[in-house]
C-alpha positions in Angstrom: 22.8 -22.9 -23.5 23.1 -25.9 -25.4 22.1 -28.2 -22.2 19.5 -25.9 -21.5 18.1 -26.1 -25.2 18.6 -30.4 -25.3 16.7 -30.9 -21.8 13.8 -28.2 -22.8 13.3 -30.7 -26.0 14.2 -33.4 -24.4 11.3 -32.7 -21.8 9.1 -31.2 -24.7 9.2 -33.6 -27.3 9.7 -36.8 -25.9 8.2 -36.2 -22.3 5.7 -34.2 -23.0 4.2 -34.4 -26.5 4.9 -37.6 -27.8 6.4 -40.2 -25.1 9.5 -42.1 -26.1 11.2 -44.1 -23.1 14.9 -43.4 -24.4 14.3 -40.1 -22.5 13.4 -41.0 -19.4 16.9 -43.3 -19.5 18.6 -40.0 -20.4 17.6 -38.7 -17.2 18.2 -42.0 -15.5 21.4 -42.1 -17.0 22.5 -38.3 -16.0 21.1 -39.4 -12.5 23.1 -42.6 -12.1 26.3 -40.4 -13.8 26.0 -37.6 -10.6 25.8 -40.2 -7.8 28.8 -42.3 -9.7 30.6 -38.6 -9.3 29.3 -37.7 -6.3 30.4 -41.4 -4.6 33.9 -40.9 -6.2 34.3 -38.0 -4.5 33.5 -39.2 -1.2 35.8 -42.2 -1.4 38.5 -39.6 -2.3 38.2 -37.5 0.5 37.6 -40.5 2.9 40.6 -41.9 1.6 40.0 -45.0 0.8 41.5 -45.5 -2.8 44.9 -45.1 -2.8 45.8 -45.6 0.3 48.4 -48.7 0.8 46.1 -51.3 2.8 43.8 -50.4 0.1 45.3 -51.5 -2.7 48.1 -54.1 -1.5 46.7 -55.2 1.6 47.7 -55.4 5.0 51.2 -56.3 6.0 
């Protein structure tokens, strides 16, 4: 409820009545956030941090 309440006025204040551009780098910043998740996931389950030849090198 709280997110839901701080995007609505993040949208309706600052988007929407009066522009500031410190919210459109909350939503850049929220964007940038999910892919930064999103591509640590992926190298996770690809499996390429962690592994030995990853971190040491090969041998």
């Amino acid at each position: 409820m709280l997110l839901k309440n701080f995007l609505w006025r993040l949208k309706t204040r600052y988007l929407v009545l009066d522009f500031h551009p410190l919210a459109l780098f909350y939503y850049f910043g929220a964007a940038m956030a999910g892919l930064g998740i999103l591509g640590g996931g992926w190298s996770l389950s690809v499996g390429v941090v962690g592994t030995e030849s990853f971190l040491f090198g090969p041998h």
